[in-house]
C-alpha positions in Angstrom: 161.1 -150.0 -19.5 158.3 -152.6 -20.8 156.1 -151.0 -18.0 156.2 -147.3 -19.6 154.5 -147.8 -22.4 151.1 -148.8 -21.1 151.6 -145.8 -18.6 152.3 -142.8 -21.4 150.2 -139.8 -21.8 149.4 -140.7 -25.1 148.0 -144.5 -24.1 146.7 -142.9 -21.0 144.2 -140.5 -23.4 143.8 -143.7 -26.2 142.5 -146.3 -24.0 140.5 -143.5 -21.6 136.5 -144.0 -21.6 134.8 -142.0 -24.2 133.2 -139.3 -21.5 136.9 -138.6 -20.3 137.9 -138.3 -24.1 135.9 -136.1 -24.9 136.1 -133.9 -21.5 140.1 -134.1 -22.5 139.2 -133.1 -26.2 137.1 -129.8 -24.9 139.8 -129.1 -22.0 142.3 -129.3 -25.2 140.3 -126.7 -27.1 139.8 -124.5 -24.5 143.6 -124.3 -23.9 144.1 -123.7 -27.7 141.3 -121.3 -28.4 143.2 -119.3 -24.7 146.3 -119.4 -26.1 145.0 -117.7 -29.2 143.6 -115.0 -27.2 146.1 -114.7 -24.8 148.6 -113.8 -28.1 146.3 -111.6 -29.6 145.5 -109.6 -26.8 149.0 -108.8 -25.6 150.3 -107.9 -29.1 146.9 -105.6 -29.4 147.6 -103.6 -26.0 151.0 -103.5 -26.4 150.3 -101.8 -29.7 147.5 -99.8 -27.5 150.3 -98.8 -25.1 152.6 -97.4 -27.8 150.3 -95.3 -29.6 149.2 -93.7 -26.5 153.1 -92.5 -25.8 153.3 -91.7 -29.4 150.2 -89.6 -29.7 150.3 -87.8 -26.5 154.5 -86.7 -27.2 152.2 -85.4 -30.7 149.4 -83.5 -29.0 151.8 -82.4 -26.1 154.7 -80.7 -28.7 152.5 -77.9 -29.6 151.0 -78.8 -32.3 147.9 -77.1 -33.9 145.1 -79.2 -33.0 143.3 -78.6 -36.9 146.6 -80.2 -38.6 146.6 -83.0 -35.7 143.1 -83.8 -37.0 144.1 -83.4 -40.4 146.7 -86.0 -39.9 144.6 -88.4 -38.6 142.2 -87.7 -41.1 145.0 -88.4 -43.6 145.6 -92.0 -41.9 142.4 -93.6 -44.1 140.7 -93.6 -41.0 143.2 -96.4 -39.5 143.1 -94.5 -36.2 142.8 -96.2 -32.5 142.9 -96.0 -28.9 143.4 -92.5 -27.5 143.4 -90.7 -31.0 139.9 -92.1 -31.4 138.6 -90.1 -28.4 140.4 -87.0 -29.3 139.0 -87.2 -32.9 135.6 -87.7 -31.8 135.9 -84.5 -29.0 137.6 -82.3 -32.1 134.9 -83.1 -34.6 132.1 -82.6 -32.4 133.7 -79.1 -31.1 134.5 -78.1 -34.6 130.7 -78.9 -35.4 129.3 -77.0 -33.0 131.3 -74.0 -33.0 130.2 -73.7 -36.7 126.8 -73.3 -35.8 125.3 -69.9 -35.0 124.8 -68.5 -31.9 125.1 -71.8 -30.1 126.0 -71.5 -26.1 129.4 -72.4 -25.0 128.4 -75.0 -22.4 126.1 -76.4 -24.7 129.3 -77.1 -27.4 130.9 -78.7 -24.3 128.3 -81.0 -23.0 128.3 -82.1 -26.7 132.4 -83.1 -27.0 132.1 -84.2 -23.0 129.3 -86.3 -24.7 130.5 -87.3 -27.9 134.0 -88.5 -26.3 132.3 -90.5 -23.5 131.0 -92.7 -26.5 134.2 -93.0 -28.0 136.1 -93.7 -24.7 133.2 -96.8 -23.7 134.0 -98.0 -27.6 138.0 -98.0 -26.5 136.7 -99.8 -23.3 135.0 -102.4 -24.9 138.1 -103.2 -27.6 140.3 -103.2 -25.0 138.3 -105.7 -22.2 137.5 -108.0 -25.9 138.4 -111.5 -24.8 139.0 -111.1 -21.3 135.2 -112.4 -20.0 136.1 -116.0 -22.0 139.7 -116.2 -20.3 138.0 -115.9 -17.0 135.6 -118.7 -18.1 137.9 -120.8 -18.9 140.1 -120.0 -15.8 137.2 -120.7 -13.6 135.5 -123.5 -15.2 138.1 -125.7 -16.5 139.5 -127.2 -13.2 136.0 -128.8 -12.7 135.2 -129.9 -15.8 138.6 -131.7 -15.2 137.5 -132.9 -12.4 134.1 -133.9 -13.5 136.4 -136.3 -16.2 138.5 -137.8 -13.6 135.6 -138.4 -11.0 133.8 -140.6 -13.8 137.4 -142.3 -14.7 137.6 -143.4 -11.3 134.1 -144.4 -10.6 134.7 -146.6 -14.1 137.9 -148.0 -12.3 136.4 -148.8 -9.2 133.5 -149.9 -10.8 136.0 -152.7 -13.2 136.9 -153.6 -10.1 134.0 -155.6 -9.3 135.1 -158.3 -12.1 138.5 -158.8 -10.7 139.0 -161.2 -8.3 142.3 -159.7 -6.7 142.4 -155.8 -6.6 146.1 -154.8 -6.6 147.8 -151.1 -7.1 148.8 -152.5 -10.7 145.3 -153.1 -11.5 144.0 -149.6 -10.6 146.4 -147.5 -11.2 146.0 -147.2 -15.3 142.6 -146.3 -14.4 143.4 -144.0 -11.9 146.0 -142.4 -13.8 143.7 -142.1 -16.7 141.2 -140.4 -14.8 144.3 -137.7 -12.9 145.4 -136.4 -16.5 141.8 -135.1 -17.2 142.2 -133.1 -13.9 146.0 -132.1 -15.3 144.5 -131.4 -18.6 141.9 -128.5 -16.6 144.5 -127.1 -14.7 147.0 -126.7 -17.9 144.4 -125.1 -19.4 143.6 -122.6 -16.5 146.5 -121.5 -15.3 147.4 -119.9 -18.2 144.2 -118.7 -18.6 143.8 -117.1 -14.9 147.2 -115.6 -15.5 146.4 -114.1 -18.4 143.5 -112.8 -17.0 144.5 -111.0 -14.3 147.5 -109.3 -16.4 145.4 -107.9 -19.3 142.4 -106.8 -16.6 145.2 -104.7 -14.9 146.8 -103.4 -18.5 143.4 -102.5 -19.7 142.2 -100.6 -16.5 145.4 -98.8 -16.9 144.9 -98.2 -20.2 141.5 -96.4 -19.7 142.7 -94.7 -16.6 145.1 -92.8 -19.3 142.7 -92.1 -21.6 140.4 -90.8 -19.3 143.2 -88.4 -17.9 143.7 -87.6 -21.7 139.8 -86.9 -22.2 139.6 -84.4 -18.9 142.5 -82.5 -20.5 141.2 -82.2 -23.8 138.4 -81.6 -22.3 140.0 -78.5 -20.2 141.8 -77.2 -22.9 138.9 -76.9 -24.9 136.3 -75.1 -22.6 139.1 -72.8 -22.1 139.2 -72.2 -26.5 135.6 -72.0 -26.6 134.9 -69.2 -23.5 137.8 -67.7 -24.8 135.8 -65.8 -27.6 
């Protein structure tokens, strides 16, 4: 047991060379600042998820699509995900049929328009995040390896000054050097994980409110060459 000590994490990171230390320190950040990110973005598409159920059974049930704008309208603003797009379609069509003597396709190239800029807004809130998960995912196993590399060469290189090399002699070294690399992959993993979950969430996301968009979009060209 008077052998463990010396070989703990804890000593292992204390007595490391100050290059590892602070490859360690960043690696350490990295997996916070992930973590952070990794909680934030599944609470935020989960919520994503349920207001797309919830507002689609709304728009769906009938309901008169002035009042469905009126609710949101009624919300302070506080609206997201696929509402968004439908507000931004409704407003523009309700604009533009106000106007006089204004062509039909002319009103629908201007909703078509008007919720392509909402939907690439909902795009980008829903990909927020993702591009620094996959930086970490792919960069932090190297610059774990880049720590334990120069812990080893600083072993190797103590080596010189010792007259007998023996595996007791390297091996606090060594082991030093192998928790930097653990320290990349803890952080990546998670990461890469992560990653790959919330790309396939999002996509799916935006494939439903693009569905959404080409039938509100339908459903309107049919109201406005209708009169």
């Amino acid at each position: 047991m008077a052998n463990a000590e010396p070989l703990s994490i804890w000593s292992l990171i204390a007595e490391a060379s100050l290059l590892v230390q602070l490859v360690m320190a960043l690696l350490f950040l990295a997996s916070v600042v992930s973590w952070i990110m990794i909680v934030q973005r599944g609470l935020y598409q989960r919520q994503a998820a349920a207001s797309l159920r919830a507002f689609e059974r709304t728009f769906w049930s009938g309901i008169d699509l002035n009042q469905l704008y009126r609710q949101g309208s009624g919300k302070g603003g506080h609206t997201d995900g696929v509402e968004n797009i439908f507000r931004a379609g409704f407003k523009e069509f309700s604009r533009l049929r106000q106007q006089q003597n204004v062509d039909p396709d002319a009103v629908m190239e201007g909703v078509q328009r008007a919720m392509r800029v909402a939907l690439a807004r909902e795009e980008e809130k829903l990909e927020t995040h993702l591009p620094f998960l996959a930086s970490v995912a792919s960069v932090s196993p190297y610059i774990g390896l880049f720590g334990t590399v120069w812990g080893i060469m600083n072993s190797f290189r103590g080596l010189a000054n010792v007259h007998q090399a023996t595996l007791a002699t390297v091996a606090p070294g060594i082991s030093e050097a192998l928790v930097a690399t653990a320290m990349g992959l803890f952080a990546a993993i998670p990461a890469v994980l992560a990653y790959n979950r919330y790309s396939a969430k999002a996509e799916s996301l935006l494939g439903a409110y693009e569905t959404f968009s080409d039938e509100f979009s339908a459903i309107l060209h049919r109201q406005v060459h209708s009169k």
